[in-house]
Legacy VTK file of the C-alpha trace (Angstrom):
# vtk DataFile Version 3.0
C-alpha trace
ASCII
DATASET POLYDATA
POINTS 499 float
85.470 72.944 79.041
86.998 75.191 82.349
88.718 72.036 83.286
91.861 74.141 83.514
90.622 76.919 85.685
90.931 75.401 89.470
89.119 76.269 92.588
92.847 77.513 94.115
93.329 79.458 90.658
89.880 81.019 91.630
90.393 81.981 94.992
94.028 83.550 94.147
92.116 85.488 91.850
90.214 87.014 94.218
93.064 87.713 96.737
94.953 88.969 93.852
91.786 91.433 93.146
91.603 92.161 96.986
95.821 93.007 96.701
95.302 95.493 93.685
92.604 97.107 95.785
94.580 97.816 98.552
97.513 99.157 96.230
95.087 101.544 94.774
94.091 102.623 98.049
97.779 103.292 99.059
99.058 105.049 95.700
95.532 107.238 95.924
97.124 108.180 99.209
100.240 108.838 97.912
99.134 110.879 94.846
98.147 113.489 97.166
101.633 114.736 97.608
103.304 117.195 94.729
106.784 115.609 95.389
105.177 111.976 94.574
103.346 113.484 91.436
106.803 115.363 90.439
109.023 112.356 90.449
106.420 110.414 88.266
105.956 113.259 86.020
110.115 113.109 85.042
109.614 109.117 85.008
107.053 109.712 82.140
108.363 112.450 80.072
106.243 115.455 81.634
103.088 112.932 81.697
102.048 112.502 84.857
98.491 112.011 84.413
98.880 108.388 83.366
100.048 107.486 86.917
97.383 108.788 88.595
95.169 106.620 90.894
91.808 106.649 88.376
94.296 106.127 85.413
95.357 103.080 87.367
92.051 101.194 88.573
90.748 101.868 84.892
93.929 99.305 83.924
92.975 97.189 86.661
89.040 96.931 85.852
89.123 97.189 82.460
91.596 94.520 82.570
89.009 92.412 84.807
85.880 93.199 82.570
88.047 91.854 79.411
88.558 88.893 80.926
85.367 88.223 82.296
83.815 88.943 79.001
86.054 86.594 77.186
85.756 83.719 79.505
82.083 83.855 79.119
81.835 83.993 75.034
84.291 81.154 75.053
82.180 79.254 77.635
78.586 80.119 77.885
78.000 81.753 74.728
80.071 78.878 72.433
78.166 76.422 70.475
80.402 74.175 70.924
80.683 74.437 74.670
77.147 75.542 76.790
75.802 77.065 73.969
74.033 80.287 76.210
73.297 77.281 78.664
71.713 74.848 76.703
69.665 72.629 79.077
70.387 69.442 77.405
74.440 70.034 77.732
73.987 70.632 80.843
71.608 67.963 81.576
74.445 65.488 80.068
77.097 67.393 82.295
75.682 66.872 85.500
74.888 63.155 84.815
78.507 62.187 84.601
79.263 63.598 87.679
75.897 61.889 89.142
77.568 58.254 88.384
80.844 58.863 89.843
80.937 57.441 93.049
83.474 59.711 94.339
81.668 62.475 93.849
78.845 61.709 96.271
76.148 64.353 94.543
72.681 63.394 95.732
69.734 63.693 94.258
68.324 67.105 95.679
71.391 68.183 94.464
70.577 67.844 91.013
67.234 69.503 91.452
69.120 72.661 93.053
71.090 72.930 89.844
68.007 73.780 87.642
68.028 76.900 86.275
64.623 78.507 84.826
64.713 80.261 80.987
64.002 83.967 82.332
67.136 83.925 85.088
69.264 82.293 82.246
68.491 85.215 80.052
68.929 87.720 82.542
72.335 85.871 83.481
73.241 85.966 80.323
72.426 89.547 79.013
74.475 90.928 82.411
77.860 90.956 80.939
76.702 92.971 78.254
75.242 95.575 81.339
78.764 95.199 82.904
80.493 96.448 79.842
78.115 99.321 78.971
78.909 100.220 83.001
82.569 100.252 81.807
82.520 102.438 78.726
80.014 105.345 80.201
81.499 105.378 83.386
85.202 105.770 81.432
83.340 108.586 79.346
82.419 110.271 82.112
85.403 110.530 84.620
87.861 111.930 81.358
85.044 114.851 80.557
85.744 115.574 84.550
89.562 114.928 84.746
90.121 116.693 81.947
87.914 119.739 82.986
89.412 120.014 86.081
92.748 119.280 85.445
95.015 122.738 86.123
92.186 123.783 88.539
93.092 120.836 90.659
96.314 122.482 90.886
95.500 125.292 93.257
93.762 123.838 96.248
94.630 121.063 99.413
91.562 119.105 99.323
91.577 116.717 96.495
89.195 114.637 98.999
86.339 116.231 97.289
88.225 115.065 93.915
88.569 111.808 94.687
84.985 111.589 96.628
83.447 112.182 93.340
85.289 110.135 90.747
84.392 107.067 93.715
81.258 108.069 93.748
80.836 107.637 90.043
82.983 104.670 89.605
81.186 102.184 91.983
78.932 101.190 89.785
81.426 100.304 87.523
83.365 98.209 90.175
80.139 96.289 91.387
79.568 95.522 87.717
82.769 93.970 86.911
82.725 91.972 90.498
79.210 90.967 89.860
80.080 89.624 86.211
82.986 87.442 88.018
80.221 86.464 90.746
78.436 85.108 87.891
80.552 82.812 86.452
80.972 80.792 90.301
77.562 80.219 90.376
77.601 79.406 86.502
80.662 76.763 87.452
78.266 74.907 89.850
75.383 75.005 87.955
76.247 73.535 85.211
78.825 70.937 86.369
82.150 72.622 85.152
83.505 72.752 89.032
83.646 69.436 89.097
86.380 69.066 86.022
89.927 69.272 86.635
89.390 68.266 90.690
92.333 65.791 90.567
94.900 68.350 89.794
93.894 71.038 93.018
91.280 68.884 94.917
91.473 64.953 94.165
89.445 64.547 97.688
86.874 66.535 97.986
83.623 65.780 97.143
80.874 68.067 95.131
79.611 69.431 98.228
83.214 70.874 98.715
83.729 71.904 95.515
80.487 73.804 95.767
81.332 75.540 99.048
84.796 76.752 97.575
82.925 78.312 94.367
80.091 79.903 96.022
83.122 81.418 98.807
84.506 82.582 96.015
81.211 84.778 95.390
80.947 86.228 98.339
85.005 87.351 97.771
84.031 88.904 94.462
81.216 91.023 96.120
83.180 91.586 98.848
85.916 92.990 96.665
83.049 95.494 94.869
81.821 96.351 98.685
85.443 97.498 100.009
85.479 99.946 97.000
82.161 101.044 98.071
83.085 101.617 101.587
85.728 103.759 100.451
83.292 105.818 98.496
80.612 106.783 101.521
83.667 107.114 104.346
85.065 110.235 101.475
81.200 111.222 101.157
81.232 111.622 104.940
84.843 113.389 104.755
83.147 115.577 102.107
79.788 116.693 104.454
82.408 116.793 107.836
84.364 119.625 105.478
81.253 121.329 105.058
80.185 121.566 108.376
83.100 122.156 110.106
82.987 125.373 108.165
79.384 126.011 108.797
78.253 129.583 108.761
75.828 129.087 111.612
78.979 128.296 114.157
80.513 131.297 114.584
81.531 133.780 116.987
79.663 136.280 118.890
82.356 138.748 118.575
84.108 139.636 114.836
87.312 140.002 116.546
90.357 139.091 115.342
92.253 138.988 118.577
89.550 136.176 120.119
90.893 132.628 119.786
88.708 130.221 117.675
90.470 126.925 119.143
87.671 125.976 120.965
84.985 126.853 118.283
86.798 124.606 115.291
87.340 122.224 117.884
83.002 122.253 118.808
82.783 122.067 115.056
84.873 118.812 114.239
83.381 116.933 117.172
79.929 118.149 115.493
81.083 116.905 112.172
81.795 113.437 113.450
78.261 112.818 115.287
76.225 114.350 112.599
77.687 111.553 110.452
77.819 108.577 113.076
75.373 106.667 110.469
78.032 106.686 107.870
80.892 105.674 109.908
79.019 103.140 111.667
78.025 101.649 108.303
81.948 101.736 106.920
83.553 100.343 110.056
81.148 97.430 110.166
82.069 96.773 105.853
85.421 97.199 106.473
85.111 94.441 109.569
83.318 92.088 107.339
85.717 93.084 104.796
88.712 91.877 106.750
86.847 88.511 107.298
86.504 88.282 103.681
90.461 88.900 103.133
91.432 86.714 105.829
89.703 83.790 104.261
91.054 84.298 101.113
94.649 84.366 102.302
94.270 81.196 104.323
92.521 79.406 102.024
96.032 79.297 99.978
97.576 78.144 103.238
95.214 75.672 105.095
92.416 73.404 104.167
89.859 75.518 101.563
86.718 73.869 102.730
86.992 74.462 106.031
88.243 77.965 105.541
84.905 78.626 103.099
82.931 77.068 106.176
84.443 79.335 108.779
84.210 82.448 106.347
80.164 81.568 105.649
79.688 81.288 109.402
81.304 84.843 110.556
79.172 86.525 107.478
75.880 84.810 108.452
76.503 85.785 112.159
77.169 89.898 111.279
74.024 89.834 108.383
71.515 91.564 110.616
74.109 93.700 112.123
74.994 94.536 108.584
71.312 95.352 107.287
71.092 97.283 110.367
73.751 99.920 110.049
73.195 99.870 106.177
69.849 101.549 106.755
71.280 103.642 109.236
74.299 104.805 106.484
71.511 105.967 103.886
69.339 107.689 106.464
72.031 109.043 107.779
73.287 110.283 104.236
69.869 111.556 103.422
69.271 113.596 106.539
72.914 115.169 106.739
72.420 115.790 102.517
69.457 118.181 103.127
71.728 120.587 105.154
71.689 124.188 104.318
75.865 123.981 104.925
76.443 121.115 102.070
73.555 121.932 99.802
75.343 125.590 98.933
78.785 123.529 98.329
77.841 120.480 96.585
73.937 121.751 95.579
71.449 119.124 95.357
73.254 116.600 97.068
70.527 114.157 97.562
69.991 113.655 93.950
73.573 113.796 93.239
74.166 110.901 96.183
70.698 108.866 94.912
72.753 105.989 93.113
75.102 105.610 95.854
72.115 105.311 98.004
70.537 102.953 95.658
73.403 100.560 94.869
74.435 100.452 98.852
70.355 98.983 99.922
70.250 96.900 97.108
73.708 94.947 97.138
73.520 94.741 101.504
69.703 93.496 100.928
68.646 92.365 97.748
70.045 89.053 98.417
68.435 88.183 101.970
65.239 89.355 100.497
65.440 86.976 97.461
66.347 84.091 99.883
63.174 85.083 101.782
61.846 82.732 98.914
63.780 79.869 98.955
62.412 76.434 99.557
64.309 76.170 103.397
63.887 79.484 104.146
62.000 79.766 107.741
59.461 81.785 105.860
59.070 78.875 103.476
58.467 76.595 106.577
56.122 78.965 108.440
53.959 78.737 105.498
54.089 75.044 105.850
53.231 75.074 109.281
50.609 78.049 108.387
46.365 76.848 107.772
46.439 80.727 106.850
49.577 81.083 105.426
48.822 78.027 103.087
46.063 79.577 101.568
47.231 83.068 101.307
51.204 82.916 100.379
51.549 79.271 99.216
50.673 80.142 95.984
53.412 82.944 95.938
56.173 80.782 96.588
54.987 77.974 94.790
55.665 80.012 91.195
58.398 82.353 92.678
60.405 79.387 94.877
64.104 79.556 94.472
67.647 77.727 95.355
69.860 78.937 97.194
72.378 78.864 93.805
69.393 80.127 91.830
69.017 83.120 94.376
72.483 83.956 94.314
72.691 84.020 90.547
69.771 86.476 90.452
71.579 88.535 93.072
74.580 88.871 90.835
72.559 89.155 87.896
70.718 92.160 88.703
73.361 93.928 90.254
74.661 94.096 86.381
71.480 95.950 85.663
71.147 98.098 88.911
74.757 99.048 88.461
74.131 100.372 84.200
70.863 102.152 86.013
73.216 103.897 88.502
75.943 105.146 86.541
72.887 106.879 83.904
71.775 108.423 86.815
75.188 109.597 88.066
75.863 110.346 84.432
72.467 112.939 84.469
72.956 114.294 87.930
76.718 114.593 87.559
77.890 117.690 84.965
81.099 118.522 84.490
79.599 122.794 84.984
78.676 121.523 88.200
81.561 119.721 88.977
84.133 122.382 88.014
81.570 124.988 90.404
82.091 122.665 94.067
85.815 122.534 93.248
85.327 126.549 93.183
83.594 126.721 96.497
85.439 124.360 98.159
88.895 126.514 97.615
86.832 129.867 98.638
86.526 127.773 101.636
89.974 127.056 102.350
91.127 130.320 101.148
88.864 131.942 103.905
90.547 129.490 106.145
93.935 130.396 105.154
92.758 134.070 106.006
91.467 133.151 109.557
94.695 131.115 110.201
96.718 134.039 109.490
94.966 136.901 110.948
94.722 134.149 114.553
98.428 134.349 113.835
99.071 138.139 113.366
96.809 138.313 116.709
99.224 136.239 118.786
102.021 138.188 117.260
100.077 141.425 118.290
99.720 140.377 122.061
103.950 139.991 121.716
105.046 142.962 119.990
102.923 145.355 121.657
103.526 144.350 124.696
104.604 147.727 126.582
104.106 149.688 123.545
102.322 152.971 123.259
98.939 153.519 121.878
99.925 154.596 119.017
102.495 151.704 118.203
99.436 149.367 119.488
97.167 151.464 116.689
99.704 151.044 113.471
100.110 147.452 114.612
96.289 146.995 114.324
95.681 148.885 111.010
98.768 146.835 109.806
96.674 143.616 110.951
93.538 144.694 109.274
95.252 145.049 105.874
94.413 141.842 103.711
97.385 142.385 101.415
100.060 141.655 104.171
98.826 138.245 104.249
100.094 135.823 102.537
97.601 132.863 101.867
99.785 130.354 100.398
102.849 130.344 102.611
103.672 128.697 105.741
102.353 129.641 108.886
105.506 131.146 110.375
106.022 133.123 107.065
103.813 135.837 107.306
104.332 139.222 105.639
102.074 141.543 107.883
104.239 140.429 110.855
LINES 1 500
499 0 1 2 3 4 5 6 7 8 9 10 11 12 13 14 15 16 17 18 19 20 21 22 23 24 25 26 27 28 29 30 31 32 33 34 35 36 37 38 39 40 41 42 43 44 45 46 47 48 49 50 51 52 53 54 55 56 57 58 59 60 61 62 63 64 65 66 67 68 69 70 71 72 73 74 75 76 77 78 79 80 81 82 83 84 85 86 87 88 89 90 91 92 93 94 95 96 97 98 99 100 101 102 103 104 105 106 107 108 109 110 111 112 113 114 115 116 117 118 119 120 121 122 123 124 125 126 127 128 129 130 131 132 133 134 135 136 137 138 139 140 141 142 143 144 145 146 147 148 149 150 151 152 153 154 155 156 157 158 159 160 161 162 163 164 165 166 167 168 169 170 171 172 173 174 175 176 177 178 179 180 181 182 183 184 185 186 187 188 189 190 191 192 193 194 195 196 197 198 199 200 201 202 203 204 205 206 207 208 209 210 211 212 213 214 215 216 217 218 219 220 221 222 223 224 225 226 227 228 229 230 231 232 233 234 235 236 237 238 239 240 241 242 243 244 245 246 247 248 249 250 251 252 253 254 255 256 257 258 259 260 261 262 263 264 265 266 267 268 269 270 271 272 273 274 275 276 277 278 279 280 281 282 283 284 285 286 287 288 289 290 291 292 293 294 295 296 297 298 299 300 301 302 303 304 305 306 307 308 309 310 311 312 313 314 315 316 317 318 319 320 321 322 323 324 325 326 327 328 329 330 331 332 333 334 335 336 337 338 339 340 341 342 343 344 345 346 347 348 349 350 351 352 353 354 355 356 357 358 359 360 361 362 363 364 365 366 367 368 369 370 371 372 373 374 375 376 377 378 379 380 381 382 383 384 385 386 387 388 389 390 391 392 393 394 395 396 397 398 399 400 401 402 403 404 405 406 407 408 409 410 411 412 413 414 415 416 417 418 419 420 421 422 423 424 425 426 427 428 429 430 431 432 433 434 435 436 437 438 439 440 441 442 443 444 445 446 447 448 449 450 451 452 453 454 455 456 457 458 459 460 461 462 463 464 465 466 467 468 469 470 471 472 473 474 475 476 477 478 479 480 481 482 483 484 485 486 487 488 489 490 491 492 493 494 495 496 497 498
């Protein structure tokens, strides 16, 4: 039985998942500098790959798929425990917990719990999707680290580094979080919350214990969602590069003596309202994010039911905000991907972006469209209060009505399956050729950069040492300036050999 795993065991969990998230955020950060990379290279013996922020949430995830995927053999696939949820275990379960008093389960609550034979197969083949995620998308990501590896070396923007391995590992996270969203809804549905209550919750009664399980849920996917946010704000970083350096935004003139302040300055504001979509869509996440951290940090300190209640509320009140800016994200992501000034960096970057397109409608919507058909819904009671609608949809949502636990399971479910869909498609679209070919473009690009910053240098330093000078100093200074070779690309901006 899970009698030993408790409802505050299960919602450190999820802050715990929510802390290593934020740590991986912070040492991806930190990775970016050579003097963090050096000092971790002597820690290891000249190995400083293992340290690296991928190398790292691999540990963590891994870790979290493992132990997902062992909870649930012992559990749900055991004979001798739910026996791949066994109807008549759980049927013997539930009617304990119906004749304790204390417990105060009503009847409808009973029905609620039923689960039908295809979502209990589906629910129970998702691990196995979760775990395929895991091994491809490992697979993958070492063909491209280790590809890339000593060209990674020679340029700044490891943005474009890090946007792809995101890009390709969200599936991977969503699977993992969606496995652990599983077993909540798994713990109410067949009884198991209710064991162990007198050692974390000897009060509360099975509505509470409910709440506190199906909060946990929404942590889990909450968890998967902050990763994802992360993902499309370094897809936007990626398509701001690209058109800040847009060949159609240039000057009139070819002259290096005219300042291009003004121009790189049009160019960034450009960048950011080209791409007001995406950010709107990762500042509203991150918001409901926060909600979703808060909650999980007081629920340790104050009362857990009310906590769940408050946390429920705030998410219900942002959901149409949410599905709102969500379709603005992957319009926006769409429109900006058929630009002439990303296609020649990153190529076809609508097919390359599909799955993150795909997974980010179906985990914001997929679940208020499956509770479309839920017994309370409002569209379930229009059709009540419908002549027309009774003859026309009642038959739909007699055969397709769900639960509100039965919807949520479903939600989790097929996010398993969406997820091992995504990361085949990343794993076609994605090669390693093409890969190795953006990191090449995007250094031409800052190497052409480097060689605008220095000759806008050499022109300030012009206008000073000619000053007064004769035409012919003026002249030798200018040849001097058009010589590429007396620049040097790689050094600081005050060290520069042509003046």
């Amino acid at each position: 039985n899970r009698c030993a795993v408790s409802q505050r065991a299960a919602m450190d969990e999820a802050l715990l998942c929510w802390g290593a998230m934020v740590i991986l955020f912070i040492w991806r950060w930190l990775n970016q500098y050579n003097d963090v990379q050096s000092c971790m290279e002597k820690l290891f013996c000249g190995n400083k790959t293992v340290t690296r922020w991928y190398n790292v949430g691999f540990f963590i995830f891994g870790g979290l798929i493992l132990k997902t995927t062992i909870d649930i053999v012992i559990y749900e696939y055991n004979p001798n425990q739910y026996n791949f949820l066994d109807q008549s275990k759980i049927d013997k379960n539930l009617a304990i917990i119906r004749n304790d008093p204390s417990s105060e389960m009503q009847e409808e609550d009973l029905e609620s719990l039923w689960m039908s034979r295809p979502l209990k197969i589906v629910s129970l083949c998702s691990p196995v999707a979760a775990v395929l995620c895991f091994i491809i998308v490992v697979y993958q990501l070492r063909s491209f680290v280790a590809g890339s590896g000593e060209q990674l070396k020679f340029y700044k923007s490891r943005f474009v580094h890090d946007s792809v391995l995101l890009t390709i590992a969200t599936p991977m996270v969503y699977a993992a979080m969606a496995s652990r969203a599983n077993l909540r809804v798994w713990t109410v549905m067949t009884g198991s919350a209710w064991h162990g209550r007198a050692r974390t919750c000897p009060d509360c009664t099975w509505e509470d214990l409910k709440n506190l399980e199906l909060a946990t849920f929404t942590t889990d996917l909450g968890s998967a969602a902050a990763f994802q946010f992360m993902a499309v704000g370094l897809f936007g970083k990626l398509c701001g590069f690209c058109l800040k350096h847009s060949k159609f935004i240039v000057l009139k003139k070819d002259d290096v003596m005219s300042d291009t302040q003004e121009l790189n300055r049009y160019r960034t504001r450009l960048s950011w309202a080209a791409l007001q979509g995406v950010y709107a869509y990762v500042a509203v996440g991150l918001l409901r994010s926060m909600v979703i951290v808060v909650s999980a940090v007081a629920s340790v300190h104050l009362d857990q039911v009310m906590v769940a209640k408050v946390q429920q509320d705030l998410l219900e009140k942002t959901e149409t905000l949410n599905l709102a800016v969500t379709l603005a994200g992957v319009l926006n992501m769409f429109l900006v991907g058929n630009l002439e000034d990303i296609t020649e960096v990153v190529g076809n970057s609508n097919m390359k972006f599909n799955g993150t397109r795909f997974l980010l409608l179906v985990s914001q919507i997929q679940l208020s469209v499956l509770q479309l058909f839920q017994t309370d819904s409002k569209l379930a009671k229009k059709v009540s209060e419908s002549a027309f609608a009774q003859a026309h949809l009642k038959w739909l949502l007699d055969h397709f009505a769900l639960s509100d636990l039965e919807s949520r399971l479903w939600h989790a479910s097929l996010l398993c399956f969406e997820c091992l869909f995504v990361v085949l498609l990343n794993l076609w679209c994605w090669r390693q050729q093409e890969y190795a070919q953006i990191l090449d473009k995007i250094e031409s690009i800052e190497t052409a950069d480097n060689n605008r910053g220095g000759r806008q240098r050499n022109a300030k330093a012009y206008n000073l040492f000619t000053c007064g000078k004769s035409a012919d100093a003026r002249g030798a200074m200018e040849d001097a300036l058009e010589d590429q070779s007396y620049i040097a690309l790689e050094d600081d901006a005050g060290r520069n050999a042509a003046v």
